[in-house]
C-alpha positions, 0 to 999 in steps of 0.5 A: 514451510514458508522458508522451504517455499522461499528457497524453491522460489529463489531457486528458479530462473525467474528469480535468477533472472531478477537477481543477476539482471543488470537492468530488471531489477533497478527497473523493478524498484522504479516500477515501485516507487512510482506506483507507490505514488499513485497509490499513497497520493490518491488515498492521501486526498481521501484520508484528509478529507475523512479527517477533516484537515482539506477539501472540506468542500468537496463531496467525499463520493466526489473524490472517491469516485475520482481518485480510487480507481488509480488507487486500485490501479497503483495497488495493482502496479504496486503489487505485481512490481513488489511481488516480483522484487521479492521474487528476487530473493526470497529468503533474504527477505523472509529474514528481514525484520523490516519486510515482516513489519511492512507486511503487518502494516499492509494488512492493518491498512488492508483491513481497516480499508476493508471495514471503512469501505463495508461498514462506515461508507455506506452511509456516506449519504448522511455525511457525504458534503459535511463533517465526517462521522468519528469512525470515519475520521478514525478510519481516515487517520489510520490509514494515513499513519498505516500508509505513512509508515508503510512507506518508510519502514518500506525504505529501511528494508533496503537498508537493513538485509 
């Protein structure tokens, strides 16, 4: 089912337009790196923070509040360009045993994003200008190694096709 969805998509003008492009696709990958930029280096900030490594200082709302809407904004860039760069060749990334590892690794980053922010965050009150909790240093940690990995397995799919 999904490879029959990814040989209609490949298939269209949009993907042919990518694929055959001497400029759109290059472009696309630039759009790429530099969101990946802004999303891993403001949630780098917030990670070492959780861990305990840097801006021990700072408030953790304070760098929050600062850094994650250009996170979310990365995201987005991150995002629409990604979707667009696998809209080039679908079924050639569907076969990629690396695009597969990138996508779990976005999940579990996704996911432990989604638990930090709905459980342990909430009562930053109580931590928000000392040590953090455990469970947010954990959380911290995974999301740098998450993203960390994200990032290089991100560069092998190129690689390896």
């Amino acid at each position: 089912m999904l490879l029959s969805l990814c040989e209609w998509l490949g298939s269209t003008d949009l993907s042919t337009t990518i694929r055959e492009s001497l400029w759109v696709y290059p472009m696309l990958h630039w759009w790429h790196i530099l969101s990946n930029t802004f999303m891993f280096g403001t949630i780098v900030f917030l990670d070492l923070r959780l861990i305990g490594i840097g801006f021990a200082k700072r408030r953790v709302t304070d760098i929050a509040e600062q850094l994650l809407p250009w996170t979310w904004f990365g995201w987005a860039m991150m995002f629409a360009s990604g979707a667009l760069i696998f809209t080039s060749d679908p079924v050639k990334y569907y076969g990629n045993f690396f695009f597969r590892v990138k996508l779990v690794l976005m999940l579990l980053a996704g996911v432990n994003a989604l638990l930090f922010h709905s459980t342990i965050y909430r009562g930053v009150a109580a931590w928000n200008e000392g040590k953090a909790p455990a469970r947010a240093r954990i959380a911290g940690a995974i999301s740098l190694a998450s993203w960390v990995a994200i990032v290089m397995v991100g560069r092998a799919v190129g690689y390896f096709q």
